[in-house]
matplotlib code that plots the C-alpha trace (Angstrom):
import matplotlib.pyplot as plt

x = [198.2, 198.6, 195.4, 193.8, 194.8, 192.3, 190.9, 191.7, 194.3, 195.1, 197.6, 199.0, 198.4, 201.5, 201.2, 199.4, 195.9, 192.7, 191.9, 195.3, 194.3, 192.8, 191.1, 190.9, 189.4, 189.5, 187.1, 188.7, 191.4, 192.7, 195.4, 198.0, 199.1, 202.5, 200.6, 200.6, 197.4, 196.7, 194.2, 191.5, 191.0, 188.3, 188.2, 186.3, 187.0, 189.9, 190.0, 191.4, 193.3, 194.5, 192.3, 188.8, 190.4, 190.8, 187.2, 185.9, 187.6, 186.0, 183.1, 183.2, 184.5, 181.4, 179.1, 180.7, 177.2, 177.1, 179.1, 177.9, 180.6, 178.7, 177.4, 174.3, 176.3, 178.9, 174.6, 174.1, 176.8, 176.6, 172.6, 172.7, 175.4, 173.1, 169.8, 170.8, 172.7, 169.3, 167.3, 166.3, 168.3, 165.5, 164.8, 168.7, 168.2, 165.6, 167.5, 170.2, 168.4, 167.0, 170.4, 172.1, 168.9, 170.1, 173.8, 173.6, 172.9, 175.7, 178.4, 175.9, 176.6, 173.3, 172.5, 172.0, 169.8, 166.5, 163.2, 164.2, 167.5, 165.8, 162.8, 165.5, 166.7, 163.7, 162.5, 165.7, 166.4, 164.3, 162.9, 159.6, 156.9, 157.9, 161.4, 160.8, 158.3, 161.7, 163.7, 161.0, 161.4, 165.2, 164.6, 162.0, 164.7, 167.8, 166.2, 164.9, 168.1, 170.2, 167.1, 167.7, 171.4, 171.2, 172.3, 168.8, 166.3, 163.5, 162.7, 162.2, 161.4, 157.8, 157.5, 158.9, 156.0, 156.1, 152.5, 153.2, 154.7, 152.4, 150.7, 147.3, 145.3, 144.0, 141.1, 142.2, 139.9, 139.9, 139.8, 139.2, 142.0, 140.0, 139.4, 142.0, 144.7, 143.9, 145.0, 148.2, 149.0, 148.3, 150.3, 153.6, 153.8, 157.4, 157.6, 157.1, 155.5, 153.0, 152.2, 151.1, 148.8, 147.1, 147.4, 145.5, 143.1, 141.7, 141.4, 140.3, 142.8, 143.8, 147.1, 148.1, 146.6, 148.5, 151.6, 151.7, 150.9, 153.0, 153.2, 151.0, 148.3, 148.3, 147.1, 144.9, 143.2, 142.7, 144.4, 143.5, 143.8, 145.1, 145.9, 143.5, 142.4, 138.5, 137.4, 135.4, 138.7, 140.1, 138.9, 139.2, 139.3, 139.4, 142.4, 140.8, 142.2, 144.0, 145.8, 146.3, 149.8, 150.9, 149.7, 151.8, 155.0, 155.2, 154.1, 156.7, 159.8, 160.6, 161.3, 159.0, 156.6, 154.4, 155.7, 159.2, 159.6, 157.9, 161.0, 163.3, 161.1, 159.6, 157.6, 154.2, 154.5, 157.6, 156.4, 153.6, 155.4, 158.1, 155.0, 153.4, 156.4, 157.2, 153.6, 153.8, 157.1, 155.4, 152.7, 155.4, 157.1, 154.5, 153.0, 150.1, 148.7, 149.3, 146.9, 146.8, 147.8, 143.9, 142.1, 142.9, 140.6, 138.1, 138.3, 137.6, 134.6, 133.6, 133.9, 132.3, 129.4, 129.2, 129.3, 126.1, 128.1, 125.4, 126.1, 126.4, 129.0, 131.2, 131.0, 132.6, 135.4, 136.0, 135.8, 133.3, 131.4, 128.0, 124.9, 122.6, 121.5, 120.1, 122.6, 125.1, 123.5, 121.7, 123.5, 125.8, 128.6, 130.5, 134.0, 132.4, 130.0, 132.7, 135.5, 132.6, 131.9, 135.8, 136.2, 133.5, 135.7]
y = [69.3, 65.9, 63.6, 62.0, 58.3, 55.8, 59.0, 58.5, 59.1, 60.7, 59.3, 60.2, 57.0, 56.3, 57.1, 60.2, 60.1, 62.3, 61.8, 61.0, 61.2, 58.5, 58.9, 55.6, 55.0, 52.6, 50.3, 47.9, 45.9, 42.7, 40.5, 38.5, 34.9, 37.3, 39.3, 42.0, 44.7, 46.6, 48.4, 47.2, 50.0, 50.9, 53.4, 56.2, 57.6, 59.4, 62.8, 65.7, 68.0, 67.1, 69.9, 67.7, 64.8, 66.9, 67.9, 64.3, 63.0, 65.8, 65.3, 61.8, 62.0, 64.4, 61.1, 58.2, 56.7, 59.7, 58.2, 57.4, 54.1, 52.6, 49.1, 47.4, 45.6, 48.8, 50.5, 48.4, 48.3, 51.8, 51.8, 48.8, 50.6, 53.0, 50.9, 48.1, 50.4, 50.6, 47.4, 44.2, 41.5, 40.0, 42.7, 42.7, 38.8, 39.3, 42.1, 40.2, 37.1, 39.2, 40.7, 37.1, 36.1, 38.3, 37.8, 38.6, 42.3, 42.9, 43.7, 46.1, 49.6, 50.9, 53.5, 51.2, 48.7, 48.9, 46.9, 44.0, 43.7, 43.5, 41.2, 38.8, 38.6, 37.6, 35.2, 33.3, 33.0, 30.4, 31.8, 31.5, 34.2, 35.0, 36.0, 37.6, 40.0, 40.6, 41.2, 44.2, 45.4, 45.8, 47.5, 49.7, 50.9, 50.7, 52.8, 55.3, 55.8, 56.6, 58.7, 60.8, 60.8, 61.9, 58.5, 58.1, 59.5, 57.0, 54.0, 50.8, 48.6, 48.7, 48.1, 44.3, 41.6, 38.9, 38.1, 35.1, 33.4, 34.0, 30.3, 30.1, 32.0, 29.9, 31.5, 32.7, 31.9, 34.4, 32.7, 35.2, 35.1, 33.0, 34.0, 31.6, 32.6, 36.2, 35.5, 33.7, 37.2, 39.4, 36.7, 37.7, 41.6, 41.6, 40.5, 44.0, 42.4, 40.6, 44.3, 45.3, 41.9, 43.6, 47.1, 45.9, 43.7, 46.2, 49.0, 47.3, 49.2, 48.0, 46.8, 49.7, 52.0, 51.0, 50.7, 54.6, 55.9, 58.6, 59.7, 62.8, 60.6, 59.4, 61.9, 62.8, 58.7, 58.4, 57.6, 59.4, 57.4, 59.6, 56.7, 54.3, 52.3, 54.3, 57.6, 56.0, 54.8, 58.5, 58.4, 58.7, 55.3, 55.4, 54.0, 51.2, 51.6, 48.0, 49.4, 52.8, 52.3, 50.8, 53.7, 56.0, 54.4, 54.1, 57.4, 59.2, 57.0, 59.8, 58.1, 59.3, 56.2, 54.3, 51.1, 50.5, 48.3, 51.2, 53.8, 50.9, 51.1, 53.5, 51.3, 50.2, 46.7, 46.0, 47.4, 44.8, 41.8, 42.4, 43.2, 39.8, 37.7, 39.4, 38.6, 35.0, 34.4, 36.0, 34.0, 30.8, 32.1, 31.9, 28.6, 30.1, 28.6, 30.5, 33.8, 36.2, 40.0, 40.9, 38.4, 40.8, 42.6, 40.5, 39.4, 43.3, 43.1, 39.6, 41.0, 44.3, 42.4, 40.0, 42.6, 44.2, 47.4, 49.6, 48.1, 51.8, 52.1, 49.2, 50.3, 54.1, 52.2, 49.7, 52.7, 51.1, 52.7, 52.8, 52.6, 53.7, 57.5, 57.6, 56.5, 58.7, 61.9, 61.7, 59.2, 61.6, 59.2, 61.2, 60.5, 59.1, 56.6, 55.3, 55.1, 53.1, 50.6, 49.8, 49.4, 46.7, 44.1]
z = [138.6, 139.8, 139.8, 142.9, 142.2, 141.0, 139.0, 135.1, 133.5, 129.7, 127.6, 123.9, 121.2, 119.0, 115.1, 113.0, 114.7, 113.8, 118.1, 120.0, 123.1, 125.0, 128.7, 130.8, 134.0, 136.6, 137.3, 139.8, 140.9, 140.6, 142.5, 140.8, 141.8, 143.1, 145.2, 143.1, 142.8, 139.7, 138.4, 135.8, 133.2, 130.1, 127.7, 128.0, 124.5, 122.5, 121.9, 119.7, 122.0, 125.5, 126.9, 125.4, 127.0, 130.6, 130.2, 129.1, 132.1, 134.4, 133.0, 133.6, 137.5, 138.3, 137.2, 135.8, 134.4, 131.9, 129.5, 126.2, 125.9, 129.1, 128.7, 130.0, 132.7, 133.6, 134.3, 136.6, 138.7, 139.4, 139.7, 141.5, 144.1, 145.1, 144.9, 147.5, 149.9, 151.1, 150.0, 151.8, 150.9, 149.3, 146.7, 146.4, 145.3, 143.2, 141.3, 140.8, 139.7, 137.0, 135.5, 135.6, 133.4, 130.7, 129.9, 126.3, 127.2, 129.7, 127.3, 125.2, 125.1, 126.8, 124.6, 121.7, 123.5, 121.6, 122.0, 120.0, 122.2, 125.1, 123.9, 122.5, 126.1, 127.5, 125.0, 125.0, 128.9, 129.1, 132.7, 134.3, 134.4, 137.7, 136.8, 133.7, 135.8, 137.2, 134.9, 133.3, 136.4, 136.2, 132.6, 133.5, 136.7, 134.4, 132.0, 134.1, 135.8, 132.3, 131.6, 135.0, 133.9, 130.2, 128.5, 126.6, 126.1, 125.5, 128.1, 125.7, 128.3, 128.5, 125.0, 126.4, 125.8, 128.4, 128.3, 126.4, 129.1, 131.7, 132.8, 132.5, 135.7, 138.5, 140.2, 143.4, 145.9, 148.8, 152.5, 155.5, 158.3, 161.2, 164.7, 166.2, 163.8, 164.5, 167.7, 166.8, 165.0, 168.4, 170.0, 167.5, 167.3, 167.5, 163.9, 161.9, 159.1, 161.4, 162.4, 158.9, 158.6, 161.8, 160.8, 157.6, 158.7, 161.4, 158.9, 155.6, 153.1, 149.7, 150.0, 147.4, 149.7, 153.0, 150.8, 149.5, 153.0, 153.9, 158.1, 157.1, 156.1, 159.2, 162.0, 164.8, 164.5, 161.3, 157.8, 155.0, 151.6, 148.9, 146.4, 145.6, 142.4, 143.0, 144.1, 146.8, 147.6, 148.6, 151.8, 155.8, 158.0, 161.4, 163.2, 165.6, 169.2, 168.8, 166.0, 167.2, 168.6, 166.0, 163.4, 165.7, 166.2, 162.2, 161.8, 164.4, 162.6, 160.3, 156.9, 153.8, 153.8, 156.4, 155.4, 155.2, 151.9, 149.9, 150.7, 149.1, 146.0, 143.9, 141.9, 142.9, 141.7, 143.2, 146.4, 145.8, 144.9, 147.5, 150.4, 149.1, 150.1, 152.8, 154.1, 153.3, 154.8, 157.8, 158.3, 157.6, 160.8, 162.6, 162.0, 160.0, 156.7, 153.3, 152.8, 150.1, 151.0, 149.8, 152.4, 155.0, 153.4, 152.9, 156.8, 157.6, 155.9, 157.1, 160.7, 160.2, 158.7, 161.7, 164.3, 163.0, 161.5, 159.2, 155.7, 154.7, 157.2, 155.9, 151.9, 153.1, 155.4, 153.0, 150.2, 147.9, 145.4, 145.5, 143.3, 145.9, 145.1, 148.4, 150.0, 148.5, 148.8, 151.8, 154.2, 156.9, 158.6, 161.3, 162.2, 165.4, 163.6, 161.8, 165.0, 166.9, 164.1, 163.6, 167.2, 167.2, 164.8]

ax = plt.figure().add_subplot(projection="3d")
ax.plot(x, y, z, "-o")
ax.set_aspect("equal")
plt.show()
């Protein structure tokens, strides 16, 4: 039976072989200065018989990534062609920042990458923190894909130290969002990211917690928080009526996350690094100064507190433990108490 084209092909080697039987597949095309298109092939291995050589190639048509002769850079094509199909461009940049850091991997047959391979990569890029936070990230994804797809078995990248290269903290110093530049957001709600900064700042959530909503957290005028750093965090918020529409419309959308970015990304801190740029280049749109993603936070709290909100009140909204025993066995907040006090901010 004839083969589709651009599907393999099996071919005898010349002289007295233990494993005469090749199987190549394509990989791509290239032109020639004539004009002329042909196909780039690799090896996927040689073989006894012609039928092992059939099956091989099957086997390696059903999914091309399970193929122990894959290298490091052959991985991330094919991860990478499934992973931006539906990523920002700016996650896409950032990915592939990360891979060009690393060109002594790329030719690497991935399922002898160890720890020290990928440790010498990073310790002789000569990148910043910032893209060596990066390029973890690409192992840790890399590696959990051949892991899905049976090409190892053990995920060596977070045994990768970058912790060396980290600069030296500043203290970050925590500014609340002001009344007037509150205002500049409400005057810029078509920008979907300016949307969130309201969404957050009217509720009081973590930014880990607003990123791992899901639309069933998000019903009948509240938001249940299921992920949190706390137990107090697990908790109900009210939705405050400025808000409210824009807690439904995200909610009736139909994708599997409340916040777009965090479908693109299964991994907490890239949702977080990727929401924190995203919110800056926000506020640089509309002519507001730098924030942190946490101040939004902080401003709930500021203007809870100035609006004379219970003090109880504002620790089970802002889903803070507490030290009081009275207050945490014997203080009752209805739903109602705690609607009215985030409708006063």
């Amino acid at each position: 039976m004839k083969r589709p084209n651009a599907s393999g092909c099996i071919s005898r080697l010349p002289g007295n072989r233990r494993k005469p039987y090749r199987v190549r597949v394509t990989t791509g095309f290239e032109t020639d200065a004539d004009g002329r298109t042909r196909q780039i092939q690799r090896t996927v291995g040689t073989y006894a018989t012609y039928q092992e050589a059939e099956e091989a190639l099957a086997a390696f048509n059903r999914n091309p990534v399970i193929d122990n002769g894959a290298t490091f850079a052959e991985i991330y094509e094919e991860w990478s062609r499934e992973k931006y199909a539906a990523s920002k461009p700016s996650l896409v940049r950032s990915y592939q920042a990360a891979y060009n850091a690393v060109p002594m991997l790329h030719d690497l047959r991935f399922k002898t990458i160890k720890r020290n391979h990928l440790q010498a990569a990073v310790d002789t890029c000569g990148k910043n923190y910032a893209t060596l936070k990066n390029v973890k990230l690409l192992f840790g994804c890399l590696f959990r894909y051949c892991i899905q797809n049976d090409v190892v078995d053990k995920d060596y990248s977070k045994f990768v130290d970058i912790s060396k290269y980290k600069p030296e903290e500043k203290e970050e110093i925590h500014t609340d969002f002001k009344p007037e530049e509150i205002d500049v957001l409400w005057h810029n709600t078509d920008d979907e990211t300016v949307r969130e900064i309201l969404m957050l700042i009217y509720s009081g959530l973590r930014v880990g917690e607003f990123l791992a909503l899901t639309p069933d957290d998000v019903r009948d005028g509240f938001i249940t928080v299921r992920t949190s750093k706390t137990q107090a965090g697990r908790r109900r918020v009210p939705q405050a009526a400025r808000t409210a529409l824009f807690w439904q419309a995200r909610a009736e959308v139909g994708i599997s996350y409340i916040v777009p970015l965090s479908v693109q990304n299964d991994d907490p801190a890239v949702r977080y690094i990727t929401f924190k740029r995203e919110f800056k280049n926000a506020l640089n749109r509309v002519g507001l100064p730098d924030h942190l993603p946490h101040d939004t936070r902080h401003t709930t709290a500021t203007l809870l507190h100035a609006a004379g909100v219970d003090p109880y009140i504002v620790k089970r909204i802002l889903g803070h433990a507490s030290q009081d025993v009275t207050e945490a066995v014997y203080t009752h907040i209805s739903d109602d108490q705690l609607r009215e006090a985030i409708d006063k901010i």
